[in-house]
C-alpha positions in Angstrom: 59.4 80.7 -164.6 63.1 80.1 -164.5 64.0 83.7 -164.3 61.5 84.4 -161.7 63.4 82.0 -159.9 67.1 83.4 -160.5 65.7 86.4 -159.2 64.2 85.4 -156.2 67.8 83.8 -155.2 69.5 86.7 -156.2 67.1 88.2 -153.6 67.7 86.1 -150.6 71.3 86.6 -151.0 71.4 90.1 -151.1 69.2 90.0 -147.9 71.3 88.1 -146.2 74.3 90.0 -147.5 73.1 93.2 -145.9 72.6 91.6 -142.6 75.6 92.1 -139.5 76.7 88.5 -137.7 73.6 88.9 -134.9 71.1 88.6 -138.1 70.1 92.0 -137.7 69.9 95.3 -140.6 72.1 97.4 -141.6 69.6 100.0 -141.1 70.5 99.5 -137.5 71.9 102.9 -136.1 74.0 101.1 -133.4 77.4 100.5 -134.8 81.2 100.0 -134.3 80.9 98.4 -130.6 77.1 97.9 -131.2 76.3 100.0 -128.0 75.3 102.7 -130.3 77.5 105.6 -128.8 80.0 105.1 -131.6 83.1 105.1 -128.9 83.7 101.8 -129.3 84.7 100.5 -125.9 81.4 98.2 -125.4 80.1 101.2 -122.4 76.8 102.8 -123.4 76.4 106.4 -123.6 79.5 108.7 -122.4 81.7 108.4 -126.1 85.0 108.5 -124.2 86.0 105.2 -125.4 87.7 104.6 -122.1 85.3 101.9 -120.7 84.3 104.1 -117.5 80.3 104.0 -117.7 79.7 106.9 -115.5 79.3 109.5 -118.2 82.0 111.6 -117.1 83.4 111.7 -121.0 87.1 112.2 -120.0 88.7 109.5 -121.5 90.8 108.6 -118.4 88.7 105.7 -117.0 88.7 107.1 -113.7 84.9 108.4 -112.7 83.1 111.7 -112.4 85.7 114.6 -112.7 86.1 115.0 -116.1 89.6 116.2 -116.2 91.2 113.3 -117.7 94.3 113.5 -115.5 93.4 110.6 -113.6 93.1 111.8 -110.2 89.5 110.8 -109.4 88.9 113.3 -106.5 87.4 115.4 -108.8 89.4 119.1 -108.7 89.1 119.1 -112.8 92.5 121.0 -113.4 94.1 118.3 -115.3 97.4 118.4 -113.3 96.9 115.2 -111.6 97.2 115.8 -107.9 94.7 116.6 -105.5 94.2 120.3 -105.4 95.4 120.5 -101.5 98.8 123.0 -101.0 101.8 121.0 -100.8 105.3 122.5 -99.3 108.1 121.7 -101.0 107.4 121.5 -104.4 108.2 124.7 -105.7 104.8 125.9 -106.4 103.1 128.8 -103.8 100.1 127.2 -102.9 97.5 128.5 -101.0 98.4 130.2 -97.9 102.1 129.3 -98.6 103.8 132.6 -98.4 106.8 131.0 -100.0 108.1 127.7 -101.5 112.0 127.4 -102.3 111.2 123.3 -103.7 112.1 122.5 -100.2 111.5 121.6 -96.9 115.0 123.1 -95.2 115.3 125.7 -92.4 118.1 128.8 -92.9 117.2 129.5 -96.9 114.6 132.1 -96.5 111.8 130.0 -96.8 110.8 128.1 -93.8 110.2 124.2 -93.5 106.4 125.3 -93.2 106.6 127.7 -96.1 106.7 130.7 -94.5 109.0 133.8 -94.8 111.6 133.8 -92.7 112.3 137.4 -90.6 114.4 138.8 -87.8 111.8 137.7 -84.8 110.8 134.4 -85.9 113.0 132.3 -83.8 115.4 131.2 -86.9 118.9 132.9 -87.3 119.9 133.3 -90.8 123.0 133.9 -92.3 122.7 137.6 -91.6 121.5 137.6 -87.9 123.5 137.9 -85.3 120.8 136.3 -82.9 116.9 135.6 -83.3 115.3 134.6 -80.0 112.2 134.5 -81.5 110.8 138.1 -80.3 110.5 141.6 -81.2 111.6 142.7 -77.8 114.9 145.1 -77.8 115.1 144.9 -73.9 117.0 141.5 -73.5 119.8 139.9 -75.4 118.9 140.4 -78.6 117.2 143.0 -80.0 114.4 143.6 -82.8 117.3 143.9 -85.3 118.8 140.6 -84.6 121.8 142.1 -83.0 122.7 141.4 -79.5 122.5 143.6 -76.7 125.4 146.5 -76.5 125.8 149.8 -74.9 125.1 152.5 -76.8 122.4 150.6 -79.0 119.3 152.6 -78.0 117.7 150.5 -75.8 118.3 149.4 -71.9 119.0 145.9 -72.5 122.2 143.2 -71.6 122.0 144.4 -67.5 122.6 147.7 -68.1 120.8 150.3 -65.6 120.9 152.9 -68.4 122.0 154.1 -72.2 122.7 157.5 -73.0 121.0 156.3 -76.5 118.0 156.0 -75.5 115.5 158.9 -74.6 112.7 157.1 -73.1 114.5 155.7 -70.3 114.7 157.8 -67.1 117.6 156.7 -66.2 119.4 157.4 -69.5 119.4 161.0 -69.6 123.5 161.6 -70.0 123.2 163.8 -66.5 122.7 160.6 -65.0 124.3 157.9 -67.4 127.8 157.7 -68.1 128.7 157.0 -72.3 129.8 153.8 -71.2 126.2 152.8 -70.4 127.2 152.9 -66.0 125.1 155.0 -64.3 126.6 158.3 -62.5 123.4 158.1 -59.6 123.1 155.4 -57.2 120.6 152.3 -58.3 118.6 149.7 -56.4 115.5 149.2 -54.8 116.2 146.6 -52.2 119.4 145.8 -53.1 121.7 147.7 -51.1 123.4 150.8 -52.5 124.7 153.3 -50.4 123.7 156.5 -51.1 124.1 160.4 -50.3 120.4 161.7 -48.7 119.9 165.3 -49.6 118.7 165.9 -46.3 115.4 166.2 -47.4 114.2 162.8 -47.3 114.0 163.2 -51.7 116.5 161.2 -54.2 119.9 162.4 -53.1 122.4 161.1 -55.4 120.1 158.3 -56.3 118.5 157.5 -59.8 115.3 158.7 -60.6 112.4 157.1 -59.4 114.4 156.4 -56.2 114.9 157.9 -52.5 117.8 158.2 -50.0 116.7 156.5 -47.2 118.2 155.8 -43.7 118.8 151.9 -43.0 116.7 150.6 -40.1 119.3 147.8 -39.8 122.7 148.9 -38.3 124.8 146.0 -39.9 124.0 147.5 -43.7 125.2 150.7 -45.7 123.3 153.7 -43.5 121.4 155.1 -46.4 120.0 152.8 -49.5 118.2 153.6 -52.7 114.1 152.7 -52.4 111.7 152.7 -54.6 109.2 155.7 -54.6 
């Protein structure tokens, strides 16, 4: 009767002995935190261990993107900013067309990211001018260089320039090399000029007619527009 007894202490004590602090089994499946998802960090369910309870199983404690950067705006890349472009840092982002790490004028690469070209309004280092058009018939011309005789294009005030071939003007019978023309401009403006007798151009440019002056106190003949 006395061993019966031994045994049934040993028993009791081995029961207990198997038992966790909250008196329960250590058949119990739930262990480390006792939340049962074995991350210990006391949140059920996600096994991150980072105490978020959303499921997102990133580790980061930041919910639902699963990146584990951080950044909770939910991009997943990792990198830990927000996905948007950003000009300046070095990277060509989206419709960036280039990004020097900057945010300078007169490098190449525009404050707003963009190439910079002969036209865009921005003189670089190897433009003479940039007013911003493609225009070679004012002061500065679709090359970047300013307006000059000879260039091609009538441009600066000139009436003509034996260069260029689509001008009317510019044919060398009527345009000196020196970009002056050898016929007799103006529409209103008052040029004198020789009539042909004929009522036709005279020794004005083309386009343009010798015409008597009604008004006795200017030049008797004047260049008019056809």
């Amino acid at each position: 009767m006395r061993i019966s007894s031994v045994t049934m202490a040993l028993a009791l004590l081995l029961t207990f002995a198997c038992q966790d602090d909250g008196g329960e089994s250590s058949d119990s499946p739930e262990v480390g935190d006792g939340d049962g998802d074995g991350d210990g960090d006391g949140e059920p369910g996600d096994g991150d261990g980072d105490g978020d309870p959303t499921g997102d199983g990133d580790g980061d404690g930041e919910p639902g993107d699963g990146d584990g950067d951080g950044d909770p705006t939910g991009d997943g890349d990792g990198d830990g900013d927000t996905g948007d472009p950003v000009c300046g840092n070095g990277i060509v982002e989206g419709s960036e067309a280039c990004d020097d790490g900057n945010v300078e004028d007169f490098d190449g690469c525009s404050m707003g990211c963009a190439n910079e070209v002969c036209g865009d309004g921005i003189q670089q280092p190897d433009e003479e001018c940039d007013d911003g058009n493609p225009d070679s018939t004012d002061t500065c011309t679709a090359a970047c260089l300013p307006a000059a005789c000879n260039d091609g294009y009538v441009n600066g005030g000139e009436y003509c320039d034996p260069s260029d071939p689509d001008h009317p003007w510019s044919d060398p019978m009527w345009c000196e090399a020196f970009c002056v023309p050898k016929c007799v401009v103006g529409s209103l403006d008052q040029f004198t000029c020789q009539p042909d007798g004929m009522g036709g151009q005279g020794n004005c440019c083309p386009g343009l007619v010798c015409l008597e002056n009604p008004d006795p106190e200017l030049s008797n003949f004047f260049c008019q527009s056809l």
